[in-house]
N, CA and C of each residue as an Amber inpcrd file, in Angstrom:
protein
   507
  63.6400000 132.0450000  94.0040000  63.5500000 133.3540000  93.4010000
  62.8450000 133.2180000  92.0620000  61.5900000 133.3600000  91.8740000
  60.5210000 132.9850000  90.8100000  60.5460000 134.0270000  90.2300000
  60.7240000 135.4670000  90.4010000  60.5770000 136.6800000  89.7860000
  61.7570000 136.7860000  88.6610000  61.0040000 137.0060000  87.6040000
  61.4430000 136.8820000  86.3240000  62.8630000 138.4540000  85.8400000
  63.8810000 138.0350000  85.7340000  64.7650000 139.1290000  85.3740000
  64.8980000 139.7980000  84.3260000  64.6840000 138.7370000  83.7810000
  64.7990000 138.9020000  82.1050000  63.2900000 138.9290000  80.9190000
  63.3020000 139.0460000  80.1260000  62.1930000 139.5000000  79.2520000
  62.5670000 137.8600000  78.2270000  61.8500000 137.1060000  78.0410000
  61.0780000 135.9450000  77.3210000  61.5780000 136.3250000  75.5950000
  61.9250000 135.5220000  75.0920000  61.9750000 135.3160000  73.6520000
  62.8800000 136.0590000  73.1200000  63.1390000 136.0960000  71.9250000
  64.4080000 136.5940000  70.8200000  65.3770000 137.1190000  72.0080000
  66.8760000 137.0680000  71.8380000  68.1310000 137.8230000  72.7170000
  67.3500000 138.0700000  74.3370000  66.2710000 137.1950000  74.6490000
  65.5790000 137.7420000  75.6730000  66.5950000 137.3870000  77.2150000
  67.6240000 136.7940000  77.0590000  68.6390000 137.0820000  78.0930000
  69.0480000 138.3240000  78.4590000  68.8480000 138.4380000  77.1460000
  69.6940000 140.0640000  77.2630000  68.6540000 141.7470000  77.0390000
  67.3830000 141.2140000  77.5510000  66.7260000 142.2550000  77.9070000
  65.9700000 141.9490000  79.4180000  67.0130000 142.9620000  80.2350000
  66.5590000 142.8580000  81.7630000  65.0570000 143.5850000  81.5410000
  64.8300000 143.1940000  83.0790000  63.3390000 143.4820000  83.2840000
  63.4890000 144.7330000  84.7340000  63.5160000 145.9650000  84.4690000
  63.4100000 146.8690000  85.5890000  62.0420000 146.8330000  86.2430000
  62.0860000 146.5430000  87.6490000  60.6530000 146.6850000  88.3840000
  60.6430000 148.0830000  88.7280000  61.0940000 149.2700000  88.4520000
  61.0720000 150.4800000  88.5280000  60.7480000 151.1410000  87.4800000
  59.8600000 152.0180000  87.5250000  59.8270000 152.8210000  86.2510000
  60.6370000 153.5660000  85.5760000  60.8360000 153.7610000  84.3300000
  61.7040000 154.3850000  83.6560000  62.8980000 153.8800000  83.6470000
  63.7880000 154.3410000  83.4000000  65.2470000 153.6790000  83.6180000
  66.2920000 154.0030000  84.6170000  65.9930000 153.3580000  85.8020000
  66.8870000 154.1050000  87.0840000  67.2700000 153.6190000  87.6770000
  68.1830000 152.1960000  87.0380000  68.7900000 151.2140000  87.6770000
  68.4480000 149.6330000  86.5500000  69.8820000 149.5890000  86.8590000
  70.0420000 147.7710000  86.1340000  69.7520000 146.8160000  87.1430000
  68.8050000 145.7840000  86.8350000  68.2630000 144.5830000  87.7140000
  69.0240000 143.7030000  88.3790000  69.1860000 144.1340000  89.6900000
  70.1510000 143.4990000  90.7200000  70.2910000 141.8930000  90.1380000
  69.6000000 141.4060000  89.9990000  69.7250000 139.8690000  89.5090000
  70.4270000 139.9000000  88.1080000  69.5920000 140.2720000  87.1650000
  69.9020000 140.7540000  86.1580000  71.3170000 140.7970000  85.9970000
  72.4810000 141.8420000  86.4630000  73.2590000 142.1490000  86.7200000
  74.2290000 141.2860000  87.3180000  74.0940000 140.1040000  88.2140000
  74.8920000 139.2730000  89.0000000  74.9590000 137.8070000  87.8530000
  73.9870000 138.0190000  86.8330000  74.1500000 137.1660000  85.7560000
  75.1940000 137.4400000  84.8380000  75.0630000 138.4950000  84.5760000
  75.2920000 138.9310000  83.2240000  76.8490000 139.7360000  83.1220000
  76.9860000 140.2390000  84.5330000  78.0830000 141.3620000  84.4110000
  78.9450000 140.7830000  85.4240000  80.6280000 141.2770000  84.9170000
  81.3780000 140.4520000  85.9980000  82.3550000 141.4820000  86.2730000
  83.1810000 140.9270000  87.4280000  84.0410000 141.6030000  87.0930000
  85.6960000 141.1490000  87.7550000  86.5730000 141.2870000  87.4040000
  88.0690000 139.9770000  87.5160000  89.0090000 141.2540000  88.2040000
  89.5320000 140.7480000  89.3350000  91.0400000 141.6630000  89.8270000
  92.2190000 140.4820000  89.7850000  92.7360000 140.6850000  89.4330000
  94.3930000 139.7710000  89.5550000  95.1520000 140.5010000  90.5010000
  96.2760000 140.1340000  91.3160000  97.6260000 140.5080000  91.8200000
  98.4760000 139.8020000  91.7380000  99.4860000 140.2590000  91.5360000
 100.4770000 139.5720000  91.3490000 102.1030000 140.1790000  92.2910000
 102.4960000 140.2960000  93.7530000 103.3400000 140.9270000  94.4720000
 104.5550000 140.7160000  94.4770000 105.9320000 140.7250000  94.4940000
 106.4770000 140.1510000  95.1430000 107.4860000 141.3380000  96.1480000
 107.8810000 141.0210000  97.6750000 108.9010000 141.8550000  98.5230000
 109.4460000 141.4870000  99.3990000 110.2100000 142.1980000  99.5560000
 111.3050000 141.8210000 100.7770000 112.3950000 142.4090000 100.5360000
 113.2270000 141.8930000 101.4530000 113.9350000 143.3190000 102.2570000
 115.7190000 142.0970000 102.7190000 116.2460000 142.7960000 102.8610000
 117.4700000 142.7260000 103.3960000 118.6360000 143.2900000 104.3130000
 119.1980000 143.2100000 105.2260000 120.5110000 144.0080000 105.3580000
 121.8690000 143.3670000 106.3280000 122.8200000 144.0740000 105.8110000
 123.8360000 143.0650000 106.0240000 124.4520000 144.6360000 107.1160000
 125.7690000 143.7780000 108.3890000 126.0570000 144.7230000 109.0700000
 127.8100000 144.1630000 109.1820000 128.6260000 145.2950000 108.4400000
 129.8320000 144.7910000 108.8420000 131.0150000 145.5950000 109.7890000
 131.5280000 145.0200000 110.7510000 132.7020000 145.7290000 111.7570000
 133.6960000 145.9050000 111.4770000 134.6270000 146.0630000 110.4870000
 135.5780000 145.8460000 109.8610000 137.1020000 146.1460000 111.3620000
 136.1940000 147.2590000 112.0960000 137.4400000 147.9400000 112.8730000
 136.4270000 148.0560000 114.5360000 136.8520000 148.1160000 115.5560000
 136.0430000 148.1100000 116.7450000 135.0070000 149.3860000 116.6260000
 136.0460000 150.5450000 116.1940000 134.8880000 151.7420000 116.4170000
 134.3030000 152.7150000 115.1010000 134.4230000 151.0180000 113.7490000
 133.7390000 151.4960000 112.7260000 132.7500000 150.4570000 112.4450000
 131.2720000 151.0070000 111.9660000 130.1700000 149.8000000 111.9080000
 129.2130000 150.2810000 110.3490000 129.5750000 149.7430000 109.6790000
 128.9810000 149.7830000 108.1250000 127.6960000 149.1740000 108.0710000
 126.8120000 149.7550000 107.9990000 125.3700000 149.0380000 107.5170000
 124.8260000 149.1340000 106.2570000 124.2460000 148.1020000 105.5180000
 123.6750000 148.1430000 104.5690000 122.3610000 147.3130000 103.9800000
 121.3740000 148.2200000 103.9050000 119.8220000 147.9600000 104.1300000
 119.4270000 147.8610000 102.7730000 118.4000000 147.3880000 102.0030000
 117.7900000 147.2260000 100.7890000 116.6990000 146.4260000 100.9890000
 115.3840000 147.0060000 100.2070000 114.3090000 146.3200000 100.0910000
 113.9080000 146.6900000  98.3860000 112.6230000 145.6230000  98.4510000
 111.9780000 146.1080000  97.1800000 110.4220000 145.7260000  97.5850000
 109.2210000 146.6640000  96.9800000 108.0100000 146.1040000  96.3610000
 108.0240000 145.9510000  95.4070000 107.2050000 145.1190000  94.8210000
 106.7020000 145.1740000  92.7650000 105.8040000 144.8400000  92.6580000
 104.2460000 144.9050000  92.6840000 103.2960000 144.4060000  92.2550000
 102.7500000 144.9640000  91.1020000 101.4410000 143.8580000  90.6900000
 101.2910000 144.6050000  89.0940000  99.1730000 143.7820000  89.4910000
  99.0700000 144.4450000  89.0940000  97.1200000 144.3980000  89.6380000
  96.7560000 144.5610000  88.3130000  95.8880000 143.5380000  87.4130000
  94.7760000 143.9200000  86.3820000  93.7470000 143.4520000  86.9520000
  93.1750000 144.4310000  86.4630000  90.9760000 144.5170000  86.3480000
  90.1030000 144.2110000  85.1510000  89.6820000 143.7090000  84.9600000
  88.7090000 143.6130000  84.2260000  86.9410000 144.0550000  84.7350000
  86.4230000 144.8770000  83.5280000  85.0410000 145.1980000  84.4590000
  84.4970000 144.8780000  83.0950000  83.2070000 144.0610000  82.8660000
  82.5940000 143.6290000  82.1970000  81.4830000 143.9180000  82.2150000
  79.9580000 144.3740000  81.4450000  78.6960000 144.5860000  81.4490000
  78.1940000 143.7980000  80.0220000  77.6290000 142.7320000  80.0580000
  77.2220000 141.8550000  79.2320000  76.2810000 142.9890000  77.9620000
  75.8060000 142.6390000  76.4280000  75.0220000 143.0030000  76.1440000
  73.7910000 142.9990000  76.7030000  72.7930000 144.2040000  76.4720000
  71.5730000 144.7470000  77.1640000  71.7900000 145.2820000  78.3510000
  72.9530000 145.6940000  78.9140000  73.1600000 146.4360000  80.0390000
  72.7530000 148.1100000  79.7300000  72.9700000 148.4630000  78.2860000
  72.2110000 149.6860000  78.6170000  71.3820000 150.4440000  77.9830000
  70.0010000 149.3370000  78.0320000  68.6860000 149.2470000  77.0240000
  67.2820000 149.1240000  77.9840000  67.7430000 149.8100000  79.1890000
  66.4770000 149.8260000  79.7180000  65.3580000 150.4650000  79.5170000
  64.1320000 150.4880000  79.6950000  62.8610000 150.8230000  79.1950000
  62.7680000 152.1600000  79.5320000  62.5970000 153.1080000  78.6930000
  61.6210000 154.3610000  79.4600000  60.1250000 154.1740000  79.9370000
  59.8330000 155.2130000  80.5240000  58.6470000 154.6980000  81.2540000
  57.6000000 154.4310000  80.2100000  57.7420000 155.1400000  78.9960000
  56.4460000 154.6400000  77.5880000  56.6810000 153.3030000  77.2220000
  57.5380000 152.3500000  77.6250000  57.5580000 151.4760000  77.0520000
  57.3320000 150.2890000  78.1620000  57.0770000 150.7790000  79.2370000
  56.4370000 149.2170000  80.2330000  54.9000000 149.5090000  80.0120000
  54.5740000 147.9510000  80.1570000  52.6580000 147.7790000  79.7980000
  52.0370000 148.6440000  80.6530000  50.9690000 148.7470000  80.7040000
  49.3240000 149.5770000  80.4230000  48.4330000 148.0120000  80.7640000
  47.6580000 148.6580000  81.6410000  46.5290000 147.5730000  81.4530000
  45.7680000 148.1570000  79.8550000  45.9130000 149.0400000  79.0200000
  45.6920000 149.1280000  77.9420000  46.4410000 148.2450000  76.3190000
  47.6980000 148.3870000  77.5170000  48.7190000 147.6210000  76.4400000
  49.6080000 147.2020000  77.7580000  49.2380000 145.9510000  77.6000000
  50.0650000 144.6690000  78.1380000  51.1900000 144.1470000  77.8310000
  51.6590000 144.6710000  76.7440000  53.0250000 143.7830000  76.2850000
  54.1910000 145.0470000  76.0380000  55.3940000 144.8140000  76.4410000
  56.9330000 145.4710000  76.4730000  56.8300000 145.5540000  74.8380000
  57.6070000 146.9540000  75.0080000  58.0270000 147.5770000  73.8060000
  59.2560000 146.3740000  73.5560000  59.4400000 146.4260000  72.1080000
  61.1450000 145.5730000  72.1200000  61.9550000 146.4660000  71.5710000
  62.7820000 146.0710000  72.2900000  64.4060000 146.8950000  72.3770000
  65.3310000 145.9310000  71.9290000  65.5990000 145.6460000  70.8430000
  66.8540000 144.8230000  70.6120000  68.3210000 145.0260000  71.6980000
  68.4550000 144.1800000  72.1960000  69.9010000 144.5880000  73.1070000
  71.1750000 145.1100000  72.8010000  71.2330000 146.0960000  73.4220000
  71.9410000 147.2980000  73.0300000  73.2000000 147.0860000  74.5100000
  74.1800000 148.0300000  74.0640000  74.6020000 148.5740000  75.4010000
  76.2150000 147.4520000  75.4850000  76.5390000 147.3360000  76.6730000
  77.3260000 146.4470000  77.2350000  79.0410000 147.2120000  76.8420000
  79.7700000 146.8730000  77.6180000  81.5750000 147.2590000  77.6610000
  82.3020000 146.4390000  78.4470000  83.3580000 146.5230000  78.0430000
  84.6660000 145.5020000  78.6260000  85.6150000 147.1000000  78.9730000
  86.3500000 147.5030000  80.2090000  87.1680000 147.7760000  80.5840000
  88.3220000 146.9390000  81.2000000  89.4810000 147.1340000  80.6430000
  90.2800000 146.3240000  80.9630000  91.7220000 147.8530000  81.8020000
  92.1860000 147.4040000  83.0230000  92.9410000 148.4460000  83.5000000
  93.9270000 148.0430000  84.2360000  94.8780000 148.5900000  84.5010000
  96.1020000 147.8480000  85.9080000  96.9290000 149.1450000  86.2330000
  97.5850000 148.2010000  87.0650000  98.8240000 149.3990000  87.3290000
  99.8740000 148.1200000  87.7070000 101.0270000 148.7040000  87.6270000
 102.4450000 148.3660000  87.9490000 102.9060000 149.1110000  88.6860000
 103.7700000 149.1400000  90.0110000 104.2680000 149.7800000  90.7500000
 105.4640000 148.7540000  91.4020000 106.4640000 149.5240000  91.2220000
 107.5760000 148.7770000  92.0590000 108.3520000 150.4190000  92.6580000
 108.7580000 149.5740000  94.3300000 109.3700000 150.5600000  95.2990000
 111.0670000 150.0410000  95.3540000 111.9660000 150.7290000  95.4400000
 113.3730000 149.9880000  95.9840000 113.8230000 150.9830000  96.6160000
 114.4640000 150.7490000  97.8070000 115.2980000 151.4390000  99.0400000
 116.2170000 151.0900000  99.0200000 117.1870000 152.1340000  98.9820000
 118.7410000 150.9580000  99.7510000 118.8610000 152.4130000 100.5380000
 119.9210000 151.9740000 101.6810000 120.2030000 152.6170000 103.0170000
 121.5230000 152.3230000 103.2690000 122.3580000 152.9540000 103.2250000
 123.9430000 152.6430000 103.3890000 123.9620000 153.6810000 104.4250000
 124.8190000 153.1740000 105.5710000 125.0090000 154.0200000 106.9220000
 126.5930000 153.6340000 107.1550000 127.3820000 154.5480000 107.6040000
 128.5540000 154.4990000 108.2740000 128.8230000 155.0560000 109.6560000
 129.2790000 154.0890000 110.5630000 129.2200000 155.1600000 111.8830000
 130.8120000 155.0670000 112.4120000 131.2860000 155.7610000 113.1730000
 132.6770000 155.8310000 113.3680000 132.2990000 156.4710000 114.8090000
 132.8950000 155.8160000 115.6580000 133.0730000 156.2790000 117.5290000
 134.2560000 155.9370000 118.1560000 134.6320000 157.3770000 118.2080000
 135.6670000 156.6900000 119.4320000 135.8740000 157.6580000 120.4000000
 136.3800000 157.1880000 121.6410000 136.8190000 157.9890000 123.3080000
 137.8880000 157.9910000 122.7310000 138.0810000 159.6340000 123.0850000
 139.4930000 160.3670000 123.3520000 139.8910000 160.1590000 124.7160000
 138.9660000 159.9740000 125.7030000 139.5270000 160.1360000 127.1550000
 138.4800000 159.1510000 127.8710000 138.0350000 159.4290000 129.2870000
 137.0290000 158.6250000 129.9120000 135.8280000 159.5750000 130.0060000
 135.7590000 161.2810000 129.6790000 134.9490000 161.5930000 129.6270000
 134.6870000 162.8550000 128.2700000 135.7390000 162.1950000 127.4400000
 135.3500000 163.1150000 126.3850000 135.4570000 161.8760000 124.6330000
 134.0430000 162.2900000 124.0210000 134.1790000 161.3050000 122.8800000
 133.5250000 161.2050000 121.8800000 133.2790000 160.9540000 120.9970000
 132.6820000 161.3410000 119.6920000 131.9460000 160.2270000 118.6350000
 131.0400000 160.6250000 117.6660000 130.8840000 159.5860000 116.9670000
 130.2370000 160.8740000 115.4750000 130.4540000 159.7640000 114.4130000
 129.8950000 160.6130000 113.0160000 129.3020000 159.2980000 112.1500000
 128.3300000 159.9440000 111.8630000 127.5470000 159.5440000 110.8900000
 127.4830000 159.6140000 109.3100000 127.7410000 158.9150000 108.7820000
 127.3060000 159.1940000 107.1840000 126.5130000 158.0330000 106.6670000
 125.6960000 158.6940000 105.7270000 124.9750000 157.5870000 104.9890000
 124.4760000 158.1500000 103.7200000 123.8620000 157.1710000 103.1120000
 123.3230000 157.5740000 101.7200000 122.1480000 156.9540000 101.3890000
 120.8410000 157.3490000 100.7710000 119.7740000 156.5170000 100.8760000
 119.4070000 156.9500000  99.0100000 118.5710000 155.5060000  98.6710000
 118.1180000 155.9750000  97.4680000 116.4990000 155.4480000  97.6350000
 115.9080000 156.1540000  97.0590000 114.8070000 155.4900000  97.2340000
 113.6840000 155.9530000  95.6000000 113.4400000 154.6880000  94.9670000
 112.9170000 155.1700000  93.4670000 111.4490000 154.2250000  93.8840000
 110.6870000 154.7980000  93.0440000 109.0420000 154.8230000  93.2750000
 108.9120000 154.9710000  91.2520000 108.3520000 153.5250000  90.8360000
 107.8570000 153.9010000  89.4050000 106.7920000 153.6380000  88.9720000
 105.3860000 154.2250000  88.6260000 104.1210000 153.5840000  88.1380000
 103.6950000 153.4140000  86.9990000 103.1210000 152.4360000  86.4520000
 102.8390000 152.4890000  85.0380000 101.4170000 152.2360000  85.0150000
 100.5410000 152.6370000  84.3630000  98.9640000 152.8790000  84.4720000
  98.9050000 152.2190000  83.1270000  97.5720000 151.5050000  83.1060000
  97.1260000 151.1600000  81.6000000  95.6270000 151.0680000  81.6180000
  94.9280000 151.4500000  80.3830000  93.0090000 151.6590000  80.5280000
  92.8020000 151.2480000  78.8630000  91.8490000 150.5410000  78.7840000
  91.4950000 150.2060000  77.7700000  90.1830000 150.0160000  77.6270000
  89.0260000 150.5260000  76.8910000  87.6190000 149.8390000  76.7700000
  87.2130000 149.4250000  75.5250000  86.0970000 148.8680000  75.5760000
  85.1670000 148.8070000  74.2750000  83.6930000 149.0870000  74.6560000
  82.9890000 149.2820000  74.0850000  81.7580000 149.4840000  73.8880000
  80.5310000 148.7550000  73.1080000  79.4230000 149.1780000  72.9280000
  78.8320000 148.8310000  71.3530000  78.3910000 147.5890000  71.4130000
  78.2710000 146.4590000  72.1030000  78.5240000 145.2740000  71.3840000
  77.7720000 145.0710000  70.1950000  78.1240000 144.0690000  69.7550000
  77.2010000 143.4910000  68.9720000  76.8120000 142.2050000  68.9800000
  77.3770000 141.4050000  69.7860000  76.8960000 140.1040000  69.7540000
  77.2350000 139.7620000  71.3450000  76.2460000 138.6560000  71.7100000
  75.9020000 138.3060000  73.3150000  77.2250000 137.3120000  73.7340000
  77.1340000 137.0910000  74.9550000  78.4720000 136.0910000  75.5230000
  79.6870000 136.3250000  74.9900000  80.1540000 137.8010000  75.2650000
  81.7730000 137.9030000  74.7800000  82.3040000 137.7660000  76.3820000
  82.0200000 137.5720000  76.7410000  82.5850000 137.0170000  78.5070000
  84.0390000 135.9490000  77.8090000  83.6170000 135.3120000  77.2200000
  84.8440000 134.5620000  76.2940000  85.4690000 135.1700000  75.9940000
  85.9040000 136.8800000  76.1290000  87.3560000 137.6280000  76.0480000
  88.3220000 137.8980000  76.6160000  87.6590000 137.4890000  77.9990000
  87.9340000 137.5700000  79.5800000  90.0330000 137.2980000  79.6070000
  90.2940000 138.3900000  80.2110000  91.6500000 137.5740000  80.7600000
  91.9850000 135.9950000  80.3080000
């Protein structure tokens, strides 16, 4: 891959080279250099339940689970991500040489969520024959079930100086 991404001399890492005119897209290469981006997970679940008979025609159940995971992101765009050329500023066979753009641009978003699930399920059943063809059974139970999310977003902008990838998680 000989085709040049980047623009030659001073911060010239950090001035991509659009083969499109004007500014209507960051340089696929360009971009797989320079910009990253990090997901973490972290899960843990499982589940339980216990079943007790205490009496022939009474049967107690009791069910419980949990999820909890917690997910951060990081989305990264290196400086010069958003200093691309307008169309006055790529060469001219009149004028051959790129306008300079000192490198501008670039952000760190940092984001997650937390979510944990818990169930519990308590069941009681009670059956019994009154006769050989008459007989009954009842049900009770109780269920809880809690659902909690916690969201977090953070950015920066602006940079001012190249290779803050060193902030990373």
């Amino acid at each position: 891959m000989g085709t040049p991404y980047h623009i030659d001399g001073q911060f010239g890492d950090y001035r991509q080279i659009s083969y499109r005119r004007g500014a209507v897209g960051v340089n696929p290469r360009w971009a797989i250099q320079n910009n990253h981006y990090y997901e973490a997970t972290n899960r843990f679940f499982g589940n339980m339940n216990v079943v007790f008979k205490p009496a022939e025609w009474v049967r107690l159940k009791y069910q419980v689970g949990m999820d909890a995971y917690t997910t951060n992101n990081e989305d990264y765009q290196e400086v010069g991500y958003g200093n691309l050329l307008a169309a006055g500023g790529y060469p001219t066979p009149a004028d051959p040489v790129f306008d300079y753009l000192a490198p501008t641009g670039g952000s760190i978003n940092n984001y997650g969520v937390t979510r944990k699930v818990f169930n519990s399920l308590f069941t009681a059943i009670f059956e019994h024959r009154f006769s050989e063809a008459f007989g009954g059974s009842l049900m009770l139970g109780n269920e809880v079930d809690d659902n909690q999310s916690e969201y977090y977003y953070a950015t920066g902008t602006g940079f001012q100086y190249q290779d803050g990838i060193t902030l990373i998680m």
